[in-house]
C-alpha positions in Angstrom: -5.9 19.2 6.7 -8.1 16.6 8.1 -10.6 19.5 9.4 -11.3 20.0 6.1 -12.7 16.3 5.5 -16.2 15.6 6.1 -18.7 12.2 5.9 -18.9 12.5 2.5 -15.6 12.4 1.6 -14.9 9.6 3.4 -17.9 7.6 1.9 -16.0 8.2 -1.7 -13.1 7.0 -0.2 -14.6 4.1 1.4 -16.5 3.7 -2.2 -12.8 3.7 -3.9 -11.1 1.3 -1.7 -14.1 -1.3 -2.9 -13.0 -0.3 -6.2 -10.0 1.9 -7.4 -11.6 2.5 -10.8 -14.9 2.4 -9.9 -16.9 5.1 -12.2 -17.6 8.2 -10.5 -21.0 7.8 -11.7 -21.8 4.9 -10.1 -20.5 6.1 -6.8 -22.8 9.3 -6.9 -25.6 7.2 -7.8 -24.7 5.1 -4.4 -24.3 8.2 -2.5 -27.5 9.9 -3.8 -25.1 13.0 -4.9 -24.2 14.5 -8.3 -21.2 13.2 -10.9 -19.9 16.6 -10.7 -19.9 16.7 -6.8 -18.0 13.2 -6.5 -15.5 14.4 -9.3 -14.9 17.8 -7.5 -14.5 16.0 -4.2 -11.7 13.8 -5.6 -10.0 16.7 -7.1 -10.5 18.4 -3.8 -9.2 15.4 -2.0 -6.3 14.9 -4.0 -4.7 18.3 -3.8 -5.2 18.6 -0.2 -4.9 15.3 1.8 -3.1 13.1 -1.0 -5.4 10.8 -2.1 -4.4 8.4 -5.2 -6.0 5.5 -6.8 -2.4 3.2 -8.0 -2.8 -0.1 -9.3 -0.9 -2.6 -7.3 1.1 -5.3 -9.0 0.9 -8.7 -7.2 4.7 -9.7 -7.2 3.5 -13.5 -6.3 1.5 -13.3 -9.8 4.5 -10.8 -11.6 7.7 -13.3 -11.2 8.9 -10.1 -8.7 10.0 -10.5 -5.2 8.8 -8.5 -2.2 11.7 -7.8 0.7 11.5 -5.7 3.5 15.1 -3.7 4.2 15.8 -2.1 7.8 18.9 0.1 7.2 20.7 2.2 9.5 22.4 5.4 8.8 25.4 8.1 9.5 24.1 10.9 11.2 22.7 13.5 9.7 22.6 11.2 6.5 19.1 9.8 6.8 16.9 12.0 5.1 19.2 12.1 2.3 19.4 8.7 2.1 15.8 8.0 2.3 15.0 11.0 -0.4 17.5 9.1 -2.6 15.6 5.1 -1.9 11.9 7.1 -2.3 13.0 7.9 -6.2 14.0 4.7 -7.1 10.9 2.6 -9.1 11.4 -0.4 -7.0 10.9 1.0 -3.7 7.5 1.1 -2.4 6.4 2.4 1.9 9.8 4.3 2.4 9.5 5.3 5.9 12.6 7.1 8.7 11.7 5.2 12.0 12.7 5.7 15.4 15.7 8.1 16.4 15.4 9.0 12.3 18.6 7.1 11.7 16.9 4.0 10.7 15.0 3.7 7.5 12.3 1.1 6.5 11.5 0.7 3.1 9.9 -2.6 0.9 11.4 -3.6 -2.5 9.6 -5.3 -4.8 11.9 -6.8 -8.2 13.0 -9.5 -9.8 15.6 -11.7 -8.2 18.7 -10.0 -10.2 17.2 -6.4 -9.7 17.3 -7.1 -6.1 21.0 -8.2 -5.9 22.0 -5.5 -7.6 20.2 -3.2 -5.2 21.6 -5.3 -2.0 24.9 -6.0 -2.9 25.6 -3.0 -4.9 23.5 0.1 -4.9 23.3 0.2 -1.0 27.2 -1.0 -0.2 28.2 2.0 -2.7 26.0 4.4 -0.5 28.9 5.2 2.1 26.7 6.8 4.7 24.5 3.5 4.9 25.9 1.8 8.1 24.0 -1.6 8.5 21.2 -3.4 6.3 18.9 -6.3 7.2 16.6 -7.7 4.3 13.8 -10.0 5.6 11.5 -11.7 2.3 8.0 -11.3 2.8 6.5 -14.7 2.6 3.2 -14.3 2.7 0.9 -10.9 3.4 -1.8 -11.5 5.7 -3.3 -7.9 5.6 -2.4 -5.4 3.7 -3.4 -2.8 0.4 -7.1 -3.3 -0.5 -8.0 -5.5 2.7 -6.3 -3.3 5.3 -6.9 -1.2 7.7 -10.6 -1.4 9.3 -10.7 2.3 10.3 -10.8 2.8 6.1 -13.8 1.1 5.8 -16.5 2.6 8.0 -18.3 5.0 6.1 -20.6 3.3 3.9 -23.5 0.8 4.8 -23.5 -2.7 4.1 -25.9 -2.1 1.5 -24.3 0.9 0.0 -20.7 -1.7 -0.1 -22.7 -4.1 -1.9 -23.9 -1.7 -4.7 -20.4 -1.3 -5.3 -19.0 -4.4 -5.0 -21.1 -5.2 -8.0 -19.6 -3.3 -10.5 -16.2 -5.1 -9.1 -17.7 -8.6 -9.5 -19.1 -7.7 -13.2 -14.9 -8.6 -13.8 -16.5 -12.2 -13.5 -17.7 -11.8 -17.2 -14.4 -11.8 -18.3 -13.0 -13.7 -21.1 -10.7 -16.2 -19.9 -9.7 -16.8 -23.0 -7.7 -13.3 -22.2 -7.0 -14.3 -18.8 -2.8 -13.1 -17.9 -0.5 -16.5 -17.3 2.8 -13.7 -17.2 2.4 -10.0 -17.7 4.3 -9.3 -21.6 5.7 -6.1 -22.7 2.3 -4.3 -23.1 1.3 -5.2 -20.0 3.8 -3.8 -17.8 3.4 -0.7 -19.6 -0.1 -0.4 -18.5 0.9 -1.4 -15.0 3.5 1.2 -14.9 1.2 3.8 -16.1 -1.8 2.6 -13.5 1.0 2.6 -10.7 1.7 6.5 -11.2 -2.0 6.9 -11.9 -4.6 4.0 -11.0 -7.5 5.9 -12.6 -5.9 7.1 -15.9 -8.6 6.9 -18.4 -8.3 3.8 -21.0 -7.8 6.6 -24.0 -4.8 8.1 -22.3 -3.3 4.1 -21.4 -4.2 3.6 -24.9 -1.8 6.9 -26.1 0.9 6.0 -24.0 1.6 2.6 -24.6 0.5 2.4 -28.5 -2.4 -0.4 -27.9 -6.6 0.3 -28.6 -8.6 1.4 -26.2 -10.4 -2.2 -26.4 -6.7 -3.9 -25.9 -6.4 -2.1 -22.8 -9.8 -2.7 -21.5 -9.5 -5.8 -22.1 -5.8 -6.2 -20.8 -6.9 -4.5 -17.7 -10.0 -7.3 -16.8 -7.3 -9.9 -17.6 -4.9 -8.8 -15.1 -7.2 -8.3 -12.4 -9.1 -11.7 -13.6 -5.1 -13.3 -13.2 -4.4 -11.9 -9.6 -1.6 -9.5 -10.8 -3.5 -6.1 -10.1 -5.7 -4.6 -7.7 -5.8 -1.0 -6.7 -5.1 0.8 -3.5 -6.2 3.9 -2.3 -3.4 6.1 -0.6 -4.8 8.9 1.9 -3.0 10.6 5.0 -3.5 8.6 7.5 -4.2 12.0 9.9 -7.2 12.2 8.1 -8.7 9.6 10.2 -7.0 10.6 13.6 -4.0 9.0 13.4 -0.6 10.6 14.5 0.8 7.5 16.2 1.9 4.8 13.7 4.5 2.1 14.3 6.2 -1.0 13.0 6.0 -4.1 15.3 8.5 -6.8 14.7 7.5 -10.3 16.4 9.1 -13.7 17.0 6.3 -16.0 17.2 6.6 -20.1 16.7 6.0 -21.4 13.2 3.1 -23.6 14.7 1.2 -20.4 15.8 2.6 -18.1 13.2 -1.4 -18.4 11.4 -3.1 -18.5 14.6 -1.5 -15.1 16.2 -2.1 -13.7 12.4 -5.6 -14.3 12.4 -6.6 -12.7 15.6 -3.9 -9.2 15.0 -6.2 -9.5 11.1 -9.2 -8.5 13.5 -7.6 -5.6 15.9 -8.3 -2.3 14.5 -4.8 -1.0 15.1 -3.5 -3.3 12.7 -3.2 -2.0 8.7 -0.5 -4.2 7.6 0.2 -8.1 8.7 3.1 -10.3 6.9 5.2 -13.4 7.7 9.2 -13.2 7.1 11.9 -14.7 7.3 14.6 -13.6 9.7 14.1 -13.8 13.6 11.4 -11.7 14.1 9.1 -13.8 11.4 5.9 -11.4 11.9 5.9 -8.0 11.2 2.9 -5.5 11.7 1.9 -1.8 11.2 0.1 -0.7 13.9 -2.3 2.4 13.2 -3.0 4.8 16.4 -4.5 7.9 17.3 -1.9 8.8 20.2 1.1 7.7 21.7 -1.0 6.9 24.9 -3.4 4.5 22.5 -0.2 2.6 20.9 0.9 1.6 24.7 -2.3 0.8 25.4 -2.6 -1.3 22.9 1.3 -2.8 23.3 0.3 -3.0 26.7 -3.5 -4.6 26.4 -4.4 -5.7 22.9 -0.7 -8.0 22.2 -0.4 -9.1 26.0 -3.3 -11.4 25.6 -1.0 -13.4 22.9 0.9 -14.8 25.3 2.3 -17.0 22.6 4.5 -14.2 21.1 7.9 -14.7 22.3 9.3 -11.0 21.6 7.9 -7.8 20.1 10.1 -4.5 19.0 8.5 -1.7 18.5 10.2 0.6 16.0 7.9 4.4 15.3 7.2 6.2 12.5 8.9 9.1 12.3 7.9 10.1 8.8 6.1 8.3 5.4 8.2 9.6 2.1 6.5 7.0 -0.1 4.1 4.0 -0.1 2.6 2.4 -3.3 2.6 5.1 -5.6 6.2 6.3 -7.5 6.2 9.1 -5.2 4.5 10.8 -2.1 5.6 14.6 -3.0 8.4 16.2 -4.4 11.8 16.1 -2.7 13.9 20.0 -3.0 15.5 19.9 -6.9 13.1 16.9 -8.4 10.3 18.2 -10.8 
């Protein structure tokens, strides 16, 4: 698949991580290409490598909580299992790690939603052999701001065409700014989850408000800090086949100071604090198993001041923003 990727492409991909609903005019104007050509890229892109535009919801803005779960599994049971946690709505980067017994997966709810999914969802699920749920406390890296190896393709010049249609959301009326998402709202935010490009007519159609409401509902939220918009793309597009969770015990005093220096290694596309005993975890991005010790081996040792690190692998990505990476055998 990645073969079939070119410097193009990547430049509207670059052009879409800047903005997720950037017009596709604008980007072929940046580009020096036609509409049609960016539009039939996308399409392209899409069908063959994955790509979606989903809105993110901020779940520090949202009154949601963000955990991380690590569960462990019966033989045998673990593709089942994880097929089963990638349908659920409040389950976002479902991942089988290691052996492909344990599974990885983040939650983001509301305080009662995740109870119920802790203490009764999971204990029901008899071939589920072990859980640990760590809270994200804060996310140093991640979505929008991840990832460096994303964000190579364009110039600095061509970033900041772009980056001014995102700052025109400055011109915002405050007076519409979002305190707490309502009803509406979290209908558009579902619908921009599945689809973070769906036109403001169809928004409009499926959740009963004017196109004007949603425009302007849309601003508000991003104004507020409750959406943004991620681009998902395989990440063998760029090289990778080696990706891996790191899980590190570092001291509370240096817990910002070993953040900031992994925010500027190139292996790193995700960087949060939790609680737990391994308070730092990381995803670590490489193009080879010989690049990820090197890295383990060359890039962390020079931290010194991280106590422990476990390394848990990827084994296989079943979902990461978005409602669904692909179909699972018997879902439509």
């Amino acid at each position: 698949m990645a073969s079939s990727v070119d410097e193009l492409d990547l430049r509207i991909v670059h052009a879409l991580r800047i903005d997720g609903r950037v017009p596709f005019s604008r980007i072929a104007e940046v580009l020096d290409v036609s509409t049609q050509t960016v539009a039939r890229r996308f399409r392209r892109l899409s069908r063959e490598v994955s790509l979606r535009v989903v809105g993110v919801v901020n779940p520090q803005r949202s009154s949601r909580e963000k955990w991380i779960l690590r569960l462990s599994t019966r033989p045998n049971s673990a593709q089942n299992v994880a097929e089963n946690l990638a349908r659920r709505g409040d389950t976002m980067w479902v991942r089988r790690m290691s052996g492909g017994q344990e599974i990885c997966l983040v939650t983001v709810a509301s305080t009662d939603e995740h109870q119920a999914l802790l203490f009764r969802d999971i204990p029901r699920t008899s071939s589920i052999t072990d859980v640990s749920a760590h809270r994200l406390l804060h996310t140093y890296l991640g979505g929008p701001t991840a990832w460096q190896g994303h964000r190579t393709a364009l110039t600095s010049r061509q970033q900041e065409h772009l980056a001014q249609e995102s700052d025109a959301l400055g011109s915002v009326d405050k007076s519409g700014e979002v305190l707490a998402p309502d009803v509406a709202d979290w209908e558009i935010l579902l619908g921009l989850q599945r689809n973070g490009r769906m036109s403001f007519a169809d928004l409009a159609a499926e959740t009963g408000l004017s196109v004007s409401t949603v425009m302007r509902r849309i601003d508000a939220l991003r104004l507020g800090g409750i959406l943004s918009f991620d681009v998902e793309i395989g990440a063998e597009v760029y090289g990778i086949t080696t990706q891996a969770l790191l899980w590190m015990s570092v001291a509370p005093a240096h817990l910002n100071q070993v953040a900031r220096t992994l925010m500027r290694q190139n292996e790193i596309a995700f960087l949060a604090s939790t609680t737990g005993t391994s308070n730092l975890v990381a995803l670590a991005l490489c193009r080879t198993p010989n690049d990820l010790h090197e890295y383990l081996a060359n890039g962390l040792s020079s931290l010194d001041i991280i106590h422990t690190v476990e390394t848990s692998p990827v084994q296989e990505t079943l979902k990461t923003c978005s409602p669904m990476l692909r179909a699972f055998p018997g879902q439509r």
